[in-house]
ROPAMI-334253 format. One line per field, with one value per residue (C-alpha): residue number from 1; residue in three letters; x, y, z. Coordinates in pm, whole numbers, plus 50000, padded with zeros to 5 digits. Each point is the difference from the previous one (the first is absolute). Layout:
num = c(NUM,...)
residuo = c(Ala,...)
x = c(X,...)
y = c(Y,...)
z = c(Z,...)
This chain:
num = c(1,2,3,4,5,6,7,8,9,10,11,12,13,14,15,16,17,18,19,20,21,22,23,24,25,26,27,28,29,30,31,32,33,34,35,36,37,38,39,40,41,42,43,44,45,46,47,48,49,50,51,52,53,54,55,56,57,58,59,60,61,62,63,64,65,66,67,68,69,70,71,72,73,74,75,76,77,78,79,80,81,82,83,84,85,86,87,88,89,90,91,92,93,94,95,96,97,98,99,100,101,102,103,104,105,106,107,108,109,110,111,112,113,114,115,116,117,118,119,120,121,122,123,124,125,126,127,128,129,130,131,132,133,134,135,136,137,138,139,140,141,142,143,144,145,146,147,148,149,150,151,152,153,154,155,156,157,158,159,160,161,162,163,164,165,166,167,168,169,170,171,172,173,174,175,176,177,178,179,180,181,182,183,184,185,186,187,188,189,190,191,192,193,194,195,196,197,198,199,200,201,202,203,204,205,206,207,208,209,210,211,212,213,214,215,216,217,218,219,220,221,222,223,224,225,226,227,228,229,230,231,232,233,234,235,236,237,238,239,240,241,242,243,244,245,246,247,248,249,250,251,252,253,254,255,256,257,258,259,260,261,262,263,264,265,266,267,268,269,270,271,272,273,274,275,276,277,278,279,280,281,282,283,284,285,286,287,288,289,290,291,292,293,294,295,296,297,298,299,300,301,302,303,304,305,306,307,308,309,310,311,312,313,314,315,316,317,318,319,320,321,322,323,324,325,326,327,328,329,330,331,332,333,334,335,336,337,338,339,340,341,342,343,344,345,346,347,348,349,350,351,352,353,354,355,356,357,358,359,360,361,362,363,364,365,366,367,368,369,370,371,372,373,374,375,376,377,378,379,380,381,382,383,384,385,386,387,388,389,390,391,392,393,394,395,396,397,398,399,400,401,402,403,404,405,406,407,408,409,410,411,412,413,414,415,416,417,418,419,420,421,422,423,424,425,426,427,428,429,430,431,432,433,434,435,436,437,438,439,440,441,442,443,444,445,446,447,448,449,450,451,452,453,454,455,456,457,458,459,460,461,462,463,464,465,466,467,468,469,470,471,472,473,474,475,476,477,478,479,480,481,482,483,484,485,486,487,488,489,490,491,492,493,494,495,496,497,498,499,500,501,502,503,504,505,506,507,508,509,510,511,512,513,514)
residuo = c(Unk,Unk,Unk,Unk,Unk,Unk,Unk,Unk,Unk,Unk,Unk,Unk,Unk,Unk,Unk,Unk,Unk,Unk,Unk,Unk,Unk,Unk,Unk,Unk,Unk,Unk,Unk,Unk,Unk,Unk,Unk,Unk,Unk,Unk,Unk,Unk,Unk,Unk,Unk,Unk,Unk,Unk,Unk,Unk,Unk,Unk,Unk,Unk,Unk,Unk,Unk,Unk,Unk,Unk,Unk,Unk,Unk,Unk,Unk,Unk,Unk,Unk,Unk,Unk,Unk,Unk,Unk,Unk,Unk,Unk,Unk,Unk,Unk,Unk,Unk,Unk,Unk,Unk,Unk,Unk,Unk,Unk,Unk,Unk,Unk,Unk,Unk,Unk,Unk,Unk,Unk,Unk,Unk,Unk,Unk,Unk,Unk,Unk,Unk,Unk,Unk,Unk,Unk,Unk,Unk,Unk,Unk,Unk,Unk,Unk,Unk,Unk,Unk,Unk,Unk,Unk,Unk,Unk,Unk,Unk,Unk,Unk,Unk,Unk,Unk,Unk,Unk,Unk,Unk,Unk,Unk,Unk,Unk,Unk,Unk,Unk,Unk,Unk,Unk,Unk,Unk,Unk,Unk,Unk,Unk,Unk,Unk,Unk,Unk,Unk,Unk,Unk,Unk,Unk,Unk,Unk,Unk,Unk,Unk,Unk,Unk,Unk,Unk,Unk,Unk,Unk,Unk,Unk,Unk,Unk,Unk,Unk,Unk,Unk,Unk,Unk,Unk,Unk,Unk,Unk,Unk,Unk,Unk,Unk,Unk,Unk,Unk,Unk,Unk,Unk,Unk,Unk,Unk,Unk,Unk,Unk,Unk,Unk,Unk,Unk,Unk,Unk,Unk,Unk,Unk,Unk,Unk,Unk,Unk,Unk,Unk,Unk,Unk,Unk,Unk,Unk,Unk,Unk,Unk,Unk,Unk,Unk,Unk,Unk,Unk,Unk,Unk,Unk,Unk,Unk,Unk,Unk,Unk,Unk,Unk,Unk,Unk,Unk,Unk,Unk,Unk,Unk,Unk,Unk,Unk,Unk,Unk,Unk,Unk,Unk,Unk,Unk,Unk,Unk,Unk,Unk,Unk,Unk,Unk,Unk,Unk,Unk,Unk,Unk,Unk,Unk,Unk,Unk,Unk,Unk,Unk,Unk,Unk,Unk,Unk,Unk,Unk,Unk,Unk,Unk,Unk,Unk,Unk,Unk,Unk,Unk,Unk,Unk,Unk,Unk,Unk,Unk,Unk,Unk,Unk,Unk,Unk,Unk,Unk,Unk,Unk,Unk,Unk,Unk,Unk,Unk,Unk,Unk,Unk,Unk,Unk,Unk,Unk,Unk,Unk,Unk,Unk,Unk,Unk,Unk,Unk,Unk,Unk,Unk,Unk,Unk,Unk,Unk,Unk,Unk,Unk,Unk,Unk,Unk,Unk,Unk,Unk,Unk,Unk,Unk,Unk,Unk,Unk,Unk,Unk,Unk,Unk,Unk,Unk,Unk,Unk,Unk,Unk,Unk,Unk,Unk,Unk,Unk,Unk,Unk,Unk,Unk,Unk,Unk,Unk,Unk,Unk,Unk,Unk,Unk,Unk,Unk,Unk,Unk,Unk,Unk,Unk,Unk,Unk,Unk,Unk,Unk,Unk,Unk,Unk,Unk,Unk,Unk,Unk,Unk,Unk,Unk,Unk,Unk,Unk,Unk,Unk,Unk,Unk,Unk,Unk,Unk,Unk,Unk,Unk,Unk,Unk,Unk,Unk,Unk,Unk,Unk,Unk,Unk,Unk,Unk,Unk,Unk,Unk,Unk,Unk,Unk,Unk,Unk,Unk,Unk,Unk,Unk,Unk,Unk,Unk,Unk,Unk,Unk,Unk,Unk,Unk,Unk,Unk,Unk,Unk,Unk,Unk,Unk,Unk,Unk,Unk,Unk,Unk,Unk,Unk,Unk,Unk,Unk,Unk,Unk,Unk,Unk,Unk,Unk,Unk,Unk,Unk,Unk,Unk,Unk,Unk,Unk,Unk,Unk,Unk,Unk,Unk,Unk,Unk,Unk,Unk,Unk,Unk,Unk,Unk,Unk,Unk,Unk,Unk,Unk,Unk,Unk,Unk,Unk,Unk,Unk,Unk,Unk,Unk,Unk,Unk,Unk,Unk,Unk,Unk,Unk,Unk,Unk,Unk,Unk,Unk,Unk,Unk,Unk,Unk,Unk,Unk,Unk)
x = c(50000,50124,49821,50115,49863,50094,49800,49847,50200,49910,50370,50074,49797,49949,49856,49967,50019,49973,50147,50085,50376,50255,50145,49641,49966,50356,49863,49687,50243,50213,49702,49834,50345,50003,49695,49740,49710,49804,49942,50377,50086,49777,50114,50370,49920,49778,50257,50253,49767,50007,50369,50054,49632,49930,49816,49701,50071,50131,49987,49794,49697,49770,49915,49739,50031,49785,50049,49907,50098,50004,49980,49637,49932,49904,50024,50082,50077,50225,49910,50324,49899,50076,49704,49964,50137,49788,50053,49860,49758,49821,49973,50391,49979,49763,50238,50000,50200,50421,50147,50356,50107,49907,49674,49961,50106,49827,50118,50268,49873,50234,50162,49680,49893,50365,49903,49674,50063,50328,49818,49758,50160,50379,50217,50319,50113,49939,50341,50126,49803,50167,50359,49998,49819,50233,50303,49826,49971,50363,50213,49750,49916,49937,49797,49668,49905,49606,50147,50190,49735,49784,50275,50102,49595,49941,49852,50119,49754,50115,50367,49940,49853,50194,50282,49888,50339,50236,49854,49998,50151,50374,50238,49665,50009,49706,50144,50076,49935,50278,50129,50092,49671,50111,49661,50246,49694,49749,50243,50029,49619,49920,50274,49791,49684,50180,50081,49706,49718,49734,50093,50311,49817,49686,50142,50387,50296,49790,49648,50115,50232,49702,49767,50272,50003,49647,49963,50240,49892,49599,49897,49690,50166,50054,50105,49613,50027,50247,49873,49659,50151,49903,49955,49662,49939,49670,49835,50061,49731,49943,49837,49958,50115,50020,50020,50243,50024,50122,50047,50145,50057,49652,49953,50174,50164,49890,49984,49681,50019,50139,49816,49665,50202,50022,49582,49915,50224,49841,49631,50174,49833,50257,50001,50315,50086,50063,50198,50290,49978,49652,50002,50309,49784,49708,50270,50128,49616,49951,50313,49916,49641,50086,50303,49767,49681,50220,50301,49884,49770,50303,50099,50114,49697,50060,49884,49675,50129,49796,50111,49876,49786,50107,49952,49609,50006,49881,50197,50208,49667,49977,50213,50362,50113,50173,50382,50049,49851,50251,50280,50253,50282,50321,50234,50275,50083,50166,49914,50001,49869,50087,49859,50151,49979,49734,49787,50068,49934,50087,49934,50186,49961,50180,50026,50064,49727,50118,50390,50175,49668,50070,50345,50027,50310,50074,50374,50077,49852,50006,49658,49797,49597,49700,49765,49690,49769,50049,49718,49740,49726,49912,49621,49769,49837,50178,50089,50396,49963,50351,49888,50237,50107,49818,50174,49941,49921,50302,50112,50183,49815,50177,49804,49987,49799,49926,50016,49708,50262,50094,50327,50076,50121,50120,50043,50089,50035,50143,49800,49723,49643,50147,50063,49603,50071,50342,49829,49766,50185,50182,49742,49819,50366,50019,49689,50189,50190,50252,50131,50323,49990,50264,49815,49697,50228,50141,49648,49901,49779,49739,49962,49777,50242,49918,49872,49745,50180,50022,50333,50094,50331,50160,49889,49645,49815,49886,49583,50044,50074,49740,49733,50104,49973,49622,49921,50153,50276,50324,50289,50382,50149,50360,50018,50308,49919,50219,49724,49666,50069,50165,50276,49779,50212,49813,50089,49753,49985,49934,49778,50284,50188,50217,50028,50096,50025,50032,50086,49952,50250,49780,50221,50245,49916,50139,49855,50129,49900,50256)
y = c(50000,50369,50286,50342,50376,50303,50351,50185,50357,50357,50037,49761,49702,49731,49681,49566,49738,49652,49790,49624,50070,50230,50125,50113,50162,50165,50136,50155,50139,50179,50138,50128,50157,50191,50172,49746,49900,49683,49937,50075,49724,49712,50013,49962,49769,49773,50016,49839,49700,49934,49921,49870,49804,49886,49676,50258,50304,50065,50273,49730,49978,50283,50194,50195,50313,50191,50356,50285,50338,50230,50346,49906,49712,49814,49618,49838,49605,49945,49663,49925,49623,49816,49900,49698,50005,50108,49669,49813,49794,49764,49702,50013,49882,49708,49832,50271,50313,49879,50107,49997,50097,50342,49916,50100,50349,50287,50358,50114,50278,50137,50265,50156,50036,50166,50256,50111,50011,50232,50202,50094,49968,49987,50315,49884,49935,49616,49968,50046,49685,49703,50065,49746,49718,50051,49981,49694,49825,50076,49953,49677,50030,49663,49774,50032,49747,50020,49965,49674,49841,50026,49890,49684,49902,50068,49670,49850,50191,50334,49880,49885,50415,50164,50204,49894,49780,50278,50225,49844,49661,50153,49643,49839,50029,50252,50337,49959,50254,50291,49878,50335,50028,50224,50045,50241,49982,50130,50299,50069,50000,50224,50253,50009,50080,50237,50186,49958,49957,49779,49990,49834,49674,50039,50085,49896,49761,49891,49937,49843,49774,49882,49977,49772,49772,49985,49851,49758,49826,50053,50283,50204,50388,50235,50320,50081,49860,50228,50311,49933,49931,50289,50069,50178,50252,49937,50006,49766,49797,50079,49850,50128,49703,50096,50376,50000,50011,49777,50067,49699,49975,49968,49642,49849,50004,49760,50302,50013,49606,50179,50289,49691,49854,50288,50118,49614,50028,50351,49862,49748,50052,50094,50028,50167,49613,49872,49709,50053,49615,50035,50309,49861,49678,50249,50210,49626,49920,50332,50014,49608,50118,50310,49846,49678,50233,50272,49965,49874,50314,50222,50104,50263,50326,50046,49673,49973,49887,50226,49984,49684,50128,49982,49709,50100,49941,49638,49752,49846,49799,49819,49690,50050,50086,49703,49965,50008,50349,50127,49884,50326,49946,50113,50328,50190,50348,50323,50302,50368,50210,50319,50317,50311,50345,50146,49727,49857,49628,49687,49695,49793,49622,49859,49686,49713,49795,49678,49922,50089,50049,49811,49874,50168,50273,50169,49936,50331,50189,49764,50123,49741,49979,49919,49755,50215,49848,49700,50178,50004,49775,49767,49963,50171,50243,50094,50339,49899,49810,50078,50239,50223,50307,49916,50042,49693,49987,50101,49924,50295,50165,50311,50239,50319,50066,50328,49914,50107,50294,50146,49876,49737,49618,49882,49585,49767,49616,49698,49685,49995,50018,49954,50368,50070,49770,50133,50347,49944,49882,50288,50271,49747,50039,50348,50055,50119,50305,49909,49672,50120,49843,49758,49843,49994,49825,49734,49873,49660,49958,49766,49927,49821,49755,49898,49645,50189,49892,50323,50066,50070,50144,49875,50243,49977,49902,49622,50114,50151,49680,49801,50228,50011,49611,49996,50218,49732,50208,49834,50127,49964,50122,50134,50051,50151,50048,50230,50182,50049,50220,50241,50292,50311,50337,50296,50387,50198,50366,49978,50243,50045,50152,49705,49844,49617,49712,49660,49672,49629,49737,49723,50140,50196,50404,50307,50317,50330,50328,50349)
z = c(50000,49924,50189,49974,50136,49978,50120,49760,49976,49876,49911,49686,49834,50182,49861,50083,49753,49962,49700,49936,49980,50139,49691,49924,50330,49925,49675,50175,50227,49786,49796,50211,50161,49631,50064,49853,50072,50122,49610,49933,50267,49906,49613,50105,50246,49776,49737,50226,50092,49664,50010,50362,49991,49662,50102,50137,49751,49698,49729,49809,50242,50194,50280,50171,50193,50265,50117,50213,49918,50335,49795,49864,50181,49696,49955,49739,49847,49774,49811,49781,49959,49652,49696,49863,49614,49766,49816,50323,49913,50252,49704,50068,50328,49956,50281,50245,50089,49978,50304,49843,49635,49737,49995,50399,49918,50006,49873,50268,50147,50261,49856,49884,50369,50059,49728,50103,50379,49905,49761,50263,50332,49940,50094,49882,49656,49844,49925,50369,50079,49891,50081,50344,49776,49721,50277,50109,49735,49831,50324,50113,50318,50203,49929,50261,50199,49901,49632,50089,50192,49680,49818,50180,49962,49637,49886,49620,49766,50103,49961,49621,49931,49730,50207,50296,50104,49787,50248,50298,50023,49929,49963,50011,50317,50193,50128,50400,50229,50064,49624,49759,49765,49687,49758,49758,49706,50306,50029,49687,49926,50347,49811,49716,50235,50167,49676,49752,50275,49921,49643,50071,50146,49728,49703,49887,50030,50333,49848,49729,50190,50214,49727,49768,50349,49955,49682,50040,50324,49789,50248,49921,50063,49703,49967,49988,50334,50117,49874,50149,50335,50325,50313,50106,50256,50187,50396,50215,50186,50390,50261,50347,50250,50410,49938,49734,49590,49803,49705,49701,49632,49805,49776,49827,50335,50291,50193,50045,50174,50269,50058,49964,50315,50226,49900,50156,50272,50101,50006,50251,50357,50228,50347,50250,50098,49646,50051,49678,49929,49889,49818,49765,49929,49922,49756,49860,49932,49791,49831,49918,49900,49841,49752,49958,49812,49904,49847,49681,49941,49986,49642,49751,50031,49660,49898,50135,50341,50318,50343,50241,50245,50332,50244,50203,50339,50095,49742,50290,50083,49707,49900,49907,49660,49793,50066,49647,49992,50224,49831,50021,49776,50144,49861,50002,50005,50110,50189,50126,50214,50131,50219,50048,50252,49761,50026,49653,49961,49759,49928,49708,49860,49744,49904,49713,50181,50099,50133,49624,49817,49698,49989,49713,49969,49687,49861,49829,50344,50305,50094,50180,49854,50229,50008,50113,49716,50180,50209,49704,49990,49678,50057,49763,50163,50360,50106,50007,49616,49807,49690,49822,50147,50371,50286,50226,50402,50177,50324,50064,50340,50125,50226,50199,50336,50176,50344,50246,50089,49688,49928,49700,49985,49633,50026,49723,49998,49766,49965,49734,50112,50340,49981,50097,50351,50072,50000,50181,50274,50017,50003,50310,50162,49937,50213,50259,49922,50301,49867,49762,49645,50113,50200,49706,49744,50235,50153,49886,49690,49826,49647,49707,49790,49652,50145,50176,50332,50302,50062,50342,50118,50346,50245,49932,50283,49944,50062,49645,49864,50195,49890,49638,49992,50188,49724,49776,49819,49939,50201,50024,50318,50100,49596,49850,49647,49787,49834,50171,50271,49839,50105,50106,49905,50209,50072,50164,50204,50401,50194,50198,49778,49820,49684,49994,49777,50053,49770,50113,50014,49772,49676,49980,50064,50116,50210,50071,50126,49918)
């Protein structure tokens, strides 16, 4: 666990942020040292998880982005998540969504979300940006351990990926933690970002690169693909939970799951003697019910899909939902958050959607591509059905509360739909405004895997697990899984006076607070 704070000051900027690696956090650091902003700070950051954590992020996947400007007091999402090709075509998947190869790609998407949050947030020039993710990926720093772990699991169909073992399997052997990691084709590609904007990814040497990887591995993307690719500007969604709001990205994001959650858990009776164990077997039976009827409603707005309505107050009466409804696939991904003395707030996911997306790493520019249309459904007629140029249901959840007092918490979270529970865990912990964010990330949690089973970490108390099984769920106790739980990144201001962020031990994460 890392846990930083720092008092807010009249004399100077002072600011907390939470990333999934320290050269990240370094980059934030320095930024905002050069008189950026919070905007500023995330892009450098998020360009050096590309380099130092390419098994969750990668200039070929996506990323969402959530922010709170103090000046106006506007909100705004940021939805910079990839489109299916336009040559998609469910009658080519007659076998199902691949979760490896070209044809799991959709149109990277990343960069776009760089541009527009720079355009309209970003005080310092683009250029200035990349310079600590070039460094990174020219000198090689070390090899992380979250990258290693993924690497010493990857199972035999994403080591046959084109690129994947020239890439990573150096020798043919997997890269070992604390090994030198030099990605000189990443550098040079971030240069060309750095210089032509936008452009240089889109259009050019890079583009073309990709596009020539496409066709020979039979991807869908075209340079159609890639001029059609954005990132939108909308609201986000909000939801009032114990005095505070939430607020989350709008669908295609899952979002909304957990803001679903928290509306049943507030028409929960509650009395002053609440005994804990029962309320987290009430928020287990929710999330449970609320993933089980809800998470195949979620889609793409702009093709046809409308929001699922929000669980009504009585549904924990009736039977439980199937297992196999529940079924949350796991994920992996990269985040930021940050606050600052104003009283500006972010929240940043990126991601290539499961541990190295695709396998699939482009030759001529080392960039890794995702896997998200993996998360696209093949039957006629469902919200989430692949169809060209639809984005598909996205896991990525990050969120922003106002606190009952005023002041701001920005929290992010790895580990698919998973995300929805992990956050809601947090705001339940952060109930209290007395009990410091360390102490949020490193309580116990609960999960849903994708067998349907509850996952229960040691620390739990054991009545959690006896209820769940009266009300016949499935439940693994003491569990360590890599995945489910998550690594919750939070910063947030203090009535007191302090702002503080915090970053669990499950992966690897760093906090600060200048």
């Amino acid at each position: 666990m890392s846990f930083t704070q720092r008092p807010r000051s009249q004399f100077g900027t002072r600011f907390a942020f939470a990333t999934g690696h320290h050269r990240a956090s370094w980059a934030a650091i320095q930024t905002m040292q050069r008189g950026g902003g919070l905007v500023d700070a995330a892009i450098a950051a998020s360009a050096v998880l590309t380099v130092a954590l390419p098994h969750a992020t990668s200039l070929g996947g996506c990323g969402m982005l959530l922010y709170r400007d103090a000046v106006s007091g506007g909100l705004w999402a940021l939805n910079g998540s990839g489109r299916a090709p336009l040559a998609a075509d469910p009658a080519l998947f007659e076998t199902g969504m691949p979760r490896r190869g070209a044809r799991a790609w959709v149109t990277p998407t990343l960069v776009r979300c760089w541009a527009r949050a720079h355009e309209r947030f970003g005080r310092l020039p683009w250029a200035t940006l990349f310079d600590e993710a070039i460094d990174c990926a020219t000198d090689g720093g070390v090899v992380a351990e979250e990258l290693a772990r993924n690497l010493a699991g990857a199972d035999a169909q994403l080591l046959k990926q084109a690129g994947f073992a020239q890439a990573f399997l150096p020798g043919g052997q997997p890269l070992r933690c604390g090994e030198r990691f030099a990605q000189p084709r990443i550098a040079e590609v971030l240069r060309i970002i750095a210089a032509q904007g936008e452009n240089g990814f889109y259009r050019g040497p890079v583009a073309a690169s990709l596009l020539d990887f496409a066709r020979a591995q039979d991807g869908l993307l075209s340079a159609d693909d890639f001029a059609a690719a954005q990132a939108d500007w909308s609201a986000p969604r909000s939801q009032r939970f114990d005095g505070r709001s939430v607020h989350v990205m709008p669908p295609n994001s899952v979002g909304v799951l957990m803001l679903a959650q928290l509306a049943a858990a507030a028409r929960l009776p509650r009395t002053a003697g609440d005994d804990e164990a029962l309320l987290t077997v009430q928020r287990i039976r929710i999330a449970a019910e609320v993933i089980g009827r809800l998470k195949n409603e979620i889609g793409d707005p702009e093709h046809g899909a409308v929001d699922p309505t929000l669980l009504e107050s009585g549904h924990l009466d009736r039977a439980p939902v199937s297992p196999a409804s529940v079924r949350v696939e796991p994920g992996d991904t990269s985040g930021i958050v940050a606050i600052d003395a104003q009283g500006n707030a972010l929240a940043m996911l990126q991601s290539v959607f499961q541990p190295f997306g695709s396998g699939c790493v482009d030759p001529g520019t080392g960039i890794l591509m995702n896997n998200r249309a993996f998360d696209f459904s093949t039957e006629p007629g469902s919200v989430n059905c692949i169809a060209p140029g639809k984005r598909p249901s996205h896991t990525l959840n990050p969120y922003l509360v106002q606190q009952a007092d005023g002041c701001w918490l920005a929290g992010v979270s790895p580990g698919g739909v998973s995300q929805t529970t992990t956050g809601v865990q947090v705001l339940a912990a952060c109930a209290d405004p007395g009990v410091p964010l360390g102490e949020v990330v490193a309580r116990p949690r609960w999960s849903l895997s994708r067998d349907g089973e509850v996952l229960l970490e040691a620390g739990l108390s054991p009545a959690v697990a006896e209820s769940l099984r009266q009300h016949g769920m499935a439940v693994v106790e003491n569990s360590m899984h890599e995945f489910y739980f998550g690594s919750a990144k939070l910063a947030r201001q203090t009535p007191a006076g302090f702002i503080e962020a915090a970053a669990d031990a499950r992966r690897q994460a760093v906090a600060f607070a200048c």
